[in-house]
C-alpha positions as a Python dict, from the first residue, in 0.01 Angstrom:
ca = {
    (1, 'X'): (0, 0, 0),
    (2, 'X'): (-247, 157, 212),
    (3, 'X'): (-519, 403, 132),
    (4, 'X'): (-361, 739, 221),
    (5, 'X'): (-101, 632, -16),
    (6, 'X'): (-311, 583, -272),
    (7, 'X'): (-522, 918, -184),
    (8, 'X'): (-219, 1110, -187),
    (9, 'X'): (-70, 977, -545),
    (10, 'X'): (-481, 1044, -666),
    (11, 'X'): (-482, 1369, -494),
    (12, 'X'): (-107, 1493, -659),
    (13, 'X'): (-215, 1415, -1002),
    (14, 'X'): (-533, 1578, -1013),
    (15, 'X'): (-311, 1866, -859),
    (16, 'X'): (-69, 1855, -1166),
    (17, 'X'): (-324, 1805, -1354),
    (18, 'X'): (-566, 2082, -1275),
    (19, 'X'): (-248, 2342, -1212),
    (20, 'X'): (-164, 2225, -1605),
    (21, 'X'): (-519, 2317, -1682),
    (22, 'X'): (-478, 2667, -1563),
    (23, 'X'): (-147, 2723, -1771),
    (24, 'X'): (-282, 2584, -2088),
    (25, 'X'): (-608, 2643, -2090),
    (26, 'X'): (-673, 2969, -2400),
    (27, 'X'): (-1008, 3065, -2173),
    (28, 'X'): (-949, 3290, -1895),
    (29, 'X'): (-1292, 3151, -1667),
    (30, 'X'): (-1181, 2787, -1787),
    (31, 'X'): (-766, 2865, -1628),
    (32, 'X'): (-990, 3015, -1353),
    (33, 'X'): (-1212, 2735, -1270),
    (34, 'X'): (-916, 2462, -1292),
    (35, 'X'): (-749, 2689, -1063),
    (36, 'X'): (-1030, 2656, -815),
    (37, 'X'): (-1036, 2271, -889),
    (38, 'X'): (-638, 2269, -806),
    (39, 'X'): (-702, 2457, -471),
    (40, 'X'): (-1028, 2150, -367),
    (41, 'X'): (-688, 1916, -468),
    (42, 'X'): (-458, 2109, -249),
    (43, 'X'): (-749, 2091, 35),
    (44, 'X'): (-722, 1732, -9),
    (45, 'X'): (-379, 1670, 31),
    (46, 'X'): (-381, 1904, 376),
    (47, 'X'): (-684, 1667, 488),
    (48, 'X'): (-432, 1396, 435),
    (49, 'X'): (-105, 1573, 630),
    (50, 'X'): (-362, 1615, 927),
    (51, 'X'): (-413, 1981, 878),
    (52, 'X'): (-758, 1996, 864),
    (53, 'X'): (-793, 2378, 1001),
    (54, 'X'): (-544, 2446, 671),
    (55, 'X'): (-786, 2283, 433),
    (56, 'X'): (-1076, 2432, 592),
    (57, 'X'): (-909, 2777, 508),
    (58, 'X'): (-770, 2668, 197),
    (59, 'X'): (-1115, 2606, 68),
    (60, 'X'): (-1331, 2919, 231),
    (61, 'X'): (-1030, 3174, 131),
    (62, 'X'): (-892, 3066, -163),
    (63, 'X'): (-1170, 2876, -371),
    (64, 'X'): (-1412, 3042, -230),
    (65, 'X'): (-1346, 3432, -162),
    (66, 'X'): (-998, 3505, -363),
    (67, 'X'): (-1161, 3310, -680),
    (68, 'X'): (-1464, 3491, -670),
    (69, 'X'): (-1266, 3810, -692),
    (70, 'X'): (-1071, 3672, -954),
    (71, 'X'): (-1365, 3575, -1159),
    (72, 'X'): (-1530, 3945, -1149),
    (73, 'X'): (-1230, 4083, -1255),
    (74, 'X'): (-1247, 3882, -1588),
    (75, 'X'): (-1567, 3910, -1610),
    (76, 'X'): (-1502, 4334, -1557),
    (77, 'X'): (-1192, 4321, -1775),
    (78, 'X'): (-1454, 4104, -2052),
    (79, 'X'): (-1177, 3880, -2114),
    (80, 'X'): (-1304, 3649, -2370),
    (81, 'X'): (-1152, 3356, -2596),
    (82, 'X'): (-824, 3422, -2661),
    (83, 'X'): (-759, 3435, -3034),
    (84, 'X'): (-431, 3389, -3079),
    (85, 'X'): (-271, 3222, -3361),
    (86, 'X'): (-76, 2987, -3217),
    (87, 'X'): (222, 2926, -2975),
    (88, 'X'): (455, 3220, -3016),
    (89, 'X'): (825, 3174, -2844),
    (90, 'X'): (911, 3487, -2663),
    (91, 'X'): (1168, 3632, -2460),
    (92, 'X'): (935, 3632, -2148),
    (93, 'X'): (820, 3240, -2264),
    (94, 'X'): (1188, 3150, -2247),
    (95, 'X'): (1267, 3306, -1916),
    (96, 'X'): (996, 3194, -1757),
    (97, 'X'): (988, 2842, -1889),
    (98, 'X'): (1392, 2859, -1768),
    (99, 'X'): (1287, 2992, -1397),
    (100, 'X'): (1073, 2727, -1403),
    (101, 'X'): (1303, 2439, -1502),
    (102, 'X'): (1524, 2600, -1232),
    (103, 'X'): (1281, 2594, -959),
    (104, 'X'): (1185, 2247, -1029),
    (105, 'X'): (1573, 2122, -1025),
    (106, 'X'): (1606, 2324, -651),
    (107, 'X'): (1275, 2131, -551),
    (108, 'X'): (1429, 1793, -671),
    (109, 'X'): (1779, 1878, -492),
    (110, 'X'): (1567, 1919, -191),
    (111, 'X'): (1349, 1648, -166),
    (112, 'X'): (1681, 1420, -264),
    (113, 'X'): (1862, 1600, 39),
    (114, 'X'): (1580, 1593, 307),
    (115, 'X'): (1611, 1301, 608),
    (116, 'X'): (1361, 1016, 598),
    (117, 'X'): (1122, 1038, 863),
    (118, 'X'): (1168, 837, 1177),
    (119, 'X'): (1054, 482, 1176),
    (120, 'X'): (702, 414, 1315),
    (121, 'X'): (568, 753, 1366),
    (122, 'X'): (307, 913, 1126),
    (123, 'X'): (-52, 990, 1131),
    (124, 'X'): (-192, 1194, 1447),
    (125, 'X'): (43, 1096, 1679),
    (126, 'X'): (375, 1260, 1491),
    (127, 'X'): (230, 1629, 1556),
    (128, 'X'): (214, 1837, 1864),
    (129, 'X'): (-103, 1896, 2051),
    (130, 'X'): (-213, 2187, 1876),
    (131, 'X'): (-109, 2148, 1578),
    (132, 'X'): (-354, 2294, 1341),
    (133, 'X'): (-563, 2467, 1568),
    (134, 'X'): (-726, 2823, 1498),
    (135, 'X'): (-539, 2936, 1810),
    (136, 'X'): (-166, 2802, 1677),
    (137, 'X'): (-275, 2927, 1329),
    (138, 'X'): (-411, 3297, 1481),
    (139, 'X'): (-70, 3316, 1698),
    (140, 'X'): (147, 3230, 1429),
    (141, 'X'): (30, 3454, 1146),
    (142, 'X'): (-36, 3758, 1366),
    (143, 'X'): (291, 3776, 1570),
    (144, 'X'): (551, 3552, 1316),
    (145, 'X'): (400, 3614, 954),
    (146, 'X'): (220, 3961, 1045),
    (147, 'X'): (393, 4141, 768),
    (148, 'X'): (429, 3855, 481),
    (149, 'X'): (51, 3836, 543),
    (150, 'X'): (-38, 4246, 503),
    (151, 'X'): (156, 4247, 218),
    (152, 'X'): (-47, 3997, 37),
    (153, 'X'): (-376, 4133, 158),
    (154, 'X'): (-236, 4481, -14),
    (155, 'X'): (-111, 4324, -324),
    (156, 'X'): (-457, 4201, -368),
    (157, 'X'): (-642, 4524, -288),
    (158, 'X'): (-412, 4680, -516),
    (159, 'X'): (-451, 4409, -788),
    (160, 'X'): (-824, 4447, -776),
    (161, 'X'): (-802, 4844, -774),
    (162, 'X'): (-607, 4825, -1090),
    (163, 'X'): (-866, 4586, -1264),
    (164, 'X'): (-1136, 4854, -1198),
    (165, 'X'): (-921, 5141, -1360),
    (166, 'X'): (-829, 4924, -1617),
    (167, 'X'): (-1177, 4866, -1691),
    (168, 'X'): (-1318, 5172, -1628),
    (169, 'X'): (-1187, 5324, -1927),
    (170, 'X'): (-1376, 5100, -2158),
    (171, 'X'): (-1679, 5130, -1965),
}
């Protein structure tokens, strides 16, 4: 048992435990600031897989710019306590609670599937050279992911230009 070990297992359950917080929570700015909580738990576990550029990013993009967009829009949209009545089983609920179920069973199936890795070699010396780097990170998103990554810089343009219309109308 050795400390990374131990700051991994401490690092997954606050994960599941803050990424809980965000489905169950009935306050929109509470879901929202557990999210931000699960992203400082994701940055974590990146520190730990030696991907410290990732958790750099992971922190400045996500926690820090995407969530502060996220939290004007609720705040624009005035999305208060929820005040539900209670749990209500829904078509939607179902399906989604089945993708879910389904997606965890693929994940298992995969994990139970995947080759151990090789004896002896883990930490810094089991990655390439550049692994991590701005440069690898720069090369790879703008010539491999360029698309993937436009598309979700649209979807959120788009996501935040439909908030304001939304809004607008009750302003």
């Amino acid at each position: 048992m050795n400390i990374e070990l131990v700051l991994f297992g401490a690092f997954a359950l606050l994960t599941l435990l803050s990424a809980g917080l965000v489905i169950f929570s009935k306050s929109a700015i509470s879901s929202a600031m557990a999210l931000v909580a699960t992203f400082f738990f994701l940055a974590g576990t990146y520190v730990l897989l030696w991907a410290h550029t990732v958790a750099v990013l992971q922190v400045l993009v996500y926690a820090g710019a995407i969530m502060v967009l996220f939290l004007f829009v609720i705040m624009l949209l005035n999305l208060g306590e929820s005040t539900s009545s209670g749990p209500r089983l829904t078509l939607s609920r179902i399906l989604g609670g089945g993708a879910a179920a389904g997606l965890f069973a693929v994940l298992v199936v995969a994990l139970l599937k995947m080759p151990s890795a090789a004896p002896g070699i883990s930490g810094p010396e089991a990655v390439s050279k550049g692994f991590g780097t701005l440069q690898v990170i720069g090369v790879e998103i703008f010539t491999k992911w360029l698309l993937p990554f436009e598309a979700v810089s649209l979807l959120l343009l788009v996501g935040m230009v439909g908030a304001v219309v939304v809004a607008k109308s009750r302003i």
